[in-house]
C-alpha positions in Angstrom: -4.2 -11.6 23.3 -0.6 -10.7 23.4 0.0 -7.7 21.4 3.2 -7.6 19.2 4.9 -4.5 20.1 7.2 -5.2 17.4 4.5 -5.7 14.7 5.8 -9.2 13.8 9.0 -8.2 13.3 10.6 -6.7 10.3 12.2 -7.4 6.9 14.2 -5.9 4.1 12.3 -3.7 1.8 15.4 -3.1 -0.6 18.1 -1.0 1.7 14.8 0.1 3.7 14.2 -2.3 6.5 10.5 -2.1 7.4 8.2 -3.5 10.3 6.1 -6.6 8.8 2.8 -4.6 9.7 2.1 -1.5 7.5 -0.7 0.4 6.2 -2.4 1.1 2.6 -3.8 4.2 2.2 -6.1 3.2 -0.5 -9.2 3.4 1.3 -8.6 7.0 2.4 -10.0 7.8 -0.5 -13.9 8.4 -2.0 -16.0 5.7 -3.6 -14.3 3.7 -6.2 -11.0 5.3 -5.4 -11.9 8.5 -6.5 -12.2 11.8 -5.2 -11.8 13.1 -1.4 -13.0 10.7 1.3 -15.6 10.9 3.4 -14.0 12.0 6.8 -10.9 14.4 5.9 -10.6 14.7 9.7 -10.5 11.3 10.9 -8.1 9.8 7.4 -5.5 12.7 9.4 -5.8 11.1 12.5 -5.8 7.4 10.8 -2.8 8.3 9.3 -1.0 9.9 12.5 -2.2 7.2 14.9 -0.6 4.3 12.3 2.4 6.2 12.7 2.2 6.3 16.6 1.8 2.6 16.8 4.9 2.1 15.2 4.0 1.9 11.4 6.6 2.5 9.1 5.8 1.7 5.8 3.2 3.1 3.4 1.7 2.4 0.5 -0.3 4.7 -1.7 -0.6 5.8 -4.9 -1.0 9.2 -7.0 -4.0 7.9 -8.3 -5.7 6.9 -5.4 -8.4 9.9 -4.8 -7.3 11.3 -7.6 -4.4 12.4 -6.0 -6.2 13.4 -2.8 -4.5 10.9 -0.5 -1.0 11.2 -1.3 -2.2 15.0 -0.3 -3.6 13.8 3.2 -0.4 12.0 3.5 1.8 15.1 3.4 -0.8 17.3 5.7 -0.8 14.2 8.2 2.7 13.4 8.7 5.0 16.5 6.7 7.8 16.3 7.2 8.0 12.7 7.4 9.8 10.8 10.1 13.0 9.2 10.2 12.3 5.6 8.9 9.2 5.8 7.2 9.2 4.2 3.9 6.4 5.8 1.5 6.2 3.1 -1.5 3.6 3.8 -4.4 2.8 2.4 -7.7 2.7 3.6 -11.1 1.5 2.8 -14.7 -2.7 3.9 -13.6 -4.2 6.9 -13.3 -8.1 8.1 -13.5 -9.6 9.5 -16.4 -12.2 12.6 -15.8 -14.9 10.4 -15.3 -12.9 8.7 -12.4 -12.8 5.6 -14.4 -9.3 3.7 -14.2 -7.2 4.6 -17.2 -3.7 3.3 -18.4 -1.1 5.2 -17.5 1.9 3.2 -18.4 4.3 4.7 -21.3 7.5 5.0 -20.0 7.2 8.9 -19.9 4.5 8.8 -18.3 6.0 6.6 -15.6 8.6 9.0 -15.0 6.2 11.7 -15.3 3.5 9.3 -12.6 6.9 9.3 -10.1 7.7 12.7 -10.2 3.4 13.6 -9.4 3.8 11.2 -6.4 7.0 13.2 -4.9 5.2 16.7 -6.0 2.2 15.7 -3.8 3.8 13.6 -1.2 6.1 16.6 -0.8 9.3 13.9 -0.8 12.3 14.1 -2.2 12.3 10.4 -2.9 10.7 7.8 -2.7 11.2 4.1 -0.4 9.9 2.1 -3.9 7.9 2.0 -6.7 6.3 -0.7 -7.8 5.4 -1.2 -11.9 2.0 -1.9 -12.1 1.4 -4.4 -14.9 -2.5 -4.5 -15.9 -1.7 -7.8 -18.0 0.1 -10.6 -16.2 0.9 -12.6 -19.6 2.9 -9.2 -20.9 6.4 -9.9 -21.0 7.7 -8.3 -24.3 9.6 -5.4 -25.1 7.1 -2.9 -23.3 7.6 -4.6 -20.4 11.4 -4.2 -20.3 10.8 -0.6 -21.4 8.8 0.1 -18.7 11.0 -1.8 -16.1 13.8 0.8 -17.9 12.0 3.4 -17.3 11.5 2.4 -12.9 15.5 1.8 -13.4 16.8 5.6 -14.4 14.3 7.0 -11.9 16.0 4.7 -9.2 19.9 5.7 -10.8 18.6 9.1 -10.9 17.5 9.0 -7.0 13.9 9.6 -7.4 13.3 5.9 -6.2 15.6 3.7 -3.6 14.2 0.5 -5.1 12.0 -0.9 -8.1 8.8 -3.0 -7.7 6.3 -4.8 -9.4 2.9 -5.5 -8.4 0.1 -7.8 -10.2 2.7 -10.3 -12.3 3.1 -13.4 -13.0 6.3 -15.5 -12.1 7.5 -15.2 -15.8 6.9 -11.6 -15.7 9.4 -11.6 -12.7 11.8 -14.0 -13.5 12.4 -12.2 -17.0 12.6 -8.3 -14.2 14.9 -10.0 -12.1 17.4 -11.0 -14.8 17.7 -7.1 -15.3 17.8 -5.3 -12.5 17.4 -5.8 -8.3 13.3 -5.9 -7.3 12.7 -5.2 -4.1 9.1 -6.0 -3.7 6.1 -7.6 -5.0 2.7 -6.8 -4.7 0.1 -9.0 -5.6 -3.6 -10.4 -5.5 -2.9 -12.8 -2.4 -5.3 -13.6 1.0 -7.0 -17.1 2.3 -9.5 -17.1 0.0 -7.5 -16.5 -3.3 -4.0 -17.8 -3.1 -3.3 -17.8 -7.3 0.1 -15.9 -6.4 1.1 -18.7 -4.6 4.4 -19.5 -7.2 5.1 -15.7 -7.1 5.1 -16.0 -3.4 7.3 -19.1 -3.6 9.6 -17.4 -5.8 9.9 -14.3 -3.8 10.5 -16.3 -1.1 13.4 -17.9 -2.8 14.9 -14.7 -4.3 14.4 -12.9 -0.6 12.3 -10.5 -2.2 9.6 -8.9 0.0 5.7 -10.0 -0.6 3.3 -7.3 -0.6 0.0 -8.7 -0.6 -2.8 -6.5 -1.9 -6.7 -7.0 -1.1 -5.3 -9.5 2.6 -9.0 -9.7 3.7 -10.1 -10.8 0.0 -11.6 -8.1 -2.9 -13.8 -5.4 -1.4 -17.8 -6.7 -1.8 -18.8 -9.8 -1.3 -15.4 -12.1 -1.1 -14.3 -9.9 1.6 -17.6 -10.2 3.3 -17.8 -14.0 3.0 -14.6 -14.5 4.0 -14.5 -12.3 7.1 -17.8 -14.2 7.9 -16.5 -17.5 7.5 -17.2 -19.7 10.7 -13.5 -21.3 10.7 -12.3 -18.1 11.4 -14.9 -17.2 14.0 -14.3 -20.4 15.9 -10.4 -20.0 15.1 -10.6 -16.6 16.6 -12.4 -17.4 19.3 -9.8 -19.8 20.6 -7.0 -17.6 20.3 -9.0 -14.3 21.3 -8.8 -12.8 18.1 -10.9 -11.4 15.6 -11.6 -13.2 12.3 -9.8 -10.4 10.6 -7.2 -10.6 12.6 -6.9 -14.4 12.4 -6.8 -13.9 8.5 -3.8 -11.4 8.8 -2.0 -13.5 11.0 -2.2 -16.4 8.5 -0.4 -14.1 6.0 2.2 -13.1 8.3 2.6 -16.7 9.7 3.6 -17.9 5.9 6.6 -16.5 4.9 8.7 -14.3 6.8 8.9 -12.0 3.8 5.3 -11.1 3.8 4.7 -7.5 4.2 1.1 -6.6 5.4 -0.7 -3.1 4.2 -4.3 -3.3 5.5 -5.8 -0.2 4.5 -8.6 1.4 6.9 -10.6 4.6 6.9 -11.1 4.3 11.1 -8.4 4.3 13.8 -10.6 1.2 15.1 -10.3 -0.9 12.3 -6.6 0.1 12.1 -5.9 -1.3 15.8 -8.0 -4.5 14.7 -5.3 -4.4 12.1 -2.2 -4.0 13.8 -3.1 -6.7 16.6 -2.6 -9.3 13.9 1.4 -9.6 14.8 0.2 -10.9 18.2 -2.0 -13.8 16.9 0.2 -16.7 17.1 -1.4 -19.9 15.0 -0.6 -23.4 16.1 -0.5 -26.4 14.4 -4.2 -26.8 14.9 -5.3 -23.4 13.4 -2.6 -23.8 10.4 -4.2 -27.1 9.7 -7.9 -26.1 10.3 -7.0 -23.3 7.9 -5.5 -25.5 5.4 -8.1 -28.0 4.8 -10.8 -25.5 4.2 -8.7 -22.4 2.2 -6.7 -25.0 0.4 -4.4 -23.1 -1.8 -4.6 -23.0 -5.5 
């Protein structure tokens, strides 16, 4: 398999420019997203070997471990290296009980960026993306929020302002106010319902973060990554069915970002071997007729 030094090329992530091929760090943290993981040690060297391969764009969150990984961030790569973009997301946090909670008052948002640089030890951050936790919202809280994203960037706590888990009205009515620099949504073979956000990202030039690229954790993942197509698929073009799957995303639009997340530096070379998977006709076809999109 040729190996894309490049990691499939890059694109704009607002004045950032970024390799296509980046990391999430969501899965350096405990059970349900909570707490410390379970290998301190080796989410370090995860982190530092992502780096090494040429990553330069992470995403995280201050939720994510309950703060905990933004924290690993900081002790793996502090101080950061010219060219990495940290993005993160705001308007979540967890409650005691490590169940997700709302987080999403414009103060709070403010107050959610400023926790992120505090742990991250940053000065600023590459994006942040609005989290929306209803895609039909598109009222006056909404544009408060979005407001909110706007000072912080004027202000220089941000460099660019995102949205993740919309709908296309949702940023339609975002991009009539301000510059978005990146959407991050639901989006893999086996659930392609962002498909019109993608298109309109696309159209907008607007850089496409898909979350969950293998499918959700649990059993879609697991029945996707054990689909025969992509055995067979991979198998031809001596690849893995992961990254077969990855370099479907990468293949359909040129604004797609990746951000596998991994807890093992094994998984996370799996990952970053995607860019040199080129699909032909055949594969995009095969793929096509049985993960038809939505």
């Amino acid at each position: 398999m040729q190996h894309g030094h490049d990691l499939g090329g890059s694109f704009a992530l607002g004045p950032w420019r970024v390799r296509r091929a980046g990391y999430g760090a969501m899965q350096l943290s405990g059970d349900g997203v909570f707490g410390p993981p379970r290998d301190a040690g080796e989410a370090l060297r995860v982190l530092r070997a992502a780096v090494d391969a040429g990553v330069d764009h992470i995403d995280t969150a201050q939720f994510y471990g309950a703060g905990t990984v933004n924290k690993l961030i900081r002790e793996a790569l502090h101080p950061y290296p010219d060219g990495l973009a940290i993005v993160s997301k705001v308007a979540a946090r967890h409650d005691a009980g490590g169940a997700q909670a709302r987080f999403g008052d414009p103060y709070q948002l403010r107050q959610g960026i400023e926790d992120n640089l505090s742990a991250l030890g940053a000065g600023r951050l590459a994006a942040v993306n609005l989290r929306i936790t209803d895609p039909s919202a598109a009222g006056k809280r909404f544009d408060d929020q979005l407001a909110a994203l706007i000072r912080a960037r004027e202000e220089g706590l941000t460099d660019g302002v995102g949205l993740s888990n919309i709908s296309r009205q949702q940023l339609l009515r975002a991009a009539g106010q301000t510059e978005i620099v990146c959407v991050q949504n639901l989006f893999n073979l086996a659930d392609q319902r962002s498909a019109d956000v993608l298109s309109e990202c696309v159209k907008r030039n607007i850089a496409f973060v898909p979350f969950c690229p293998l499918g959700l954790p649990g059993d879609e993942r697991d029945r996707l990554l054990a689909s025969p197509v992509l055995a067979a698929l991979g198998a031809r073009l001596h690849a893995t069915p992961v990254q077969v799957a990855l370099a479907w995303l990468l293949d359909l639009a040129p604004n797609i970002l990746l951000i596998p997340g991994t807890r093992t530096r094994a998984h996370l070379a799996e990952n970053l071997g995607a860019p040199g998977v080129a699909l032909d006709d055949a594969a995009r076809a095969e793929l096509a007729r049985h993960f038809p999109a939505a």
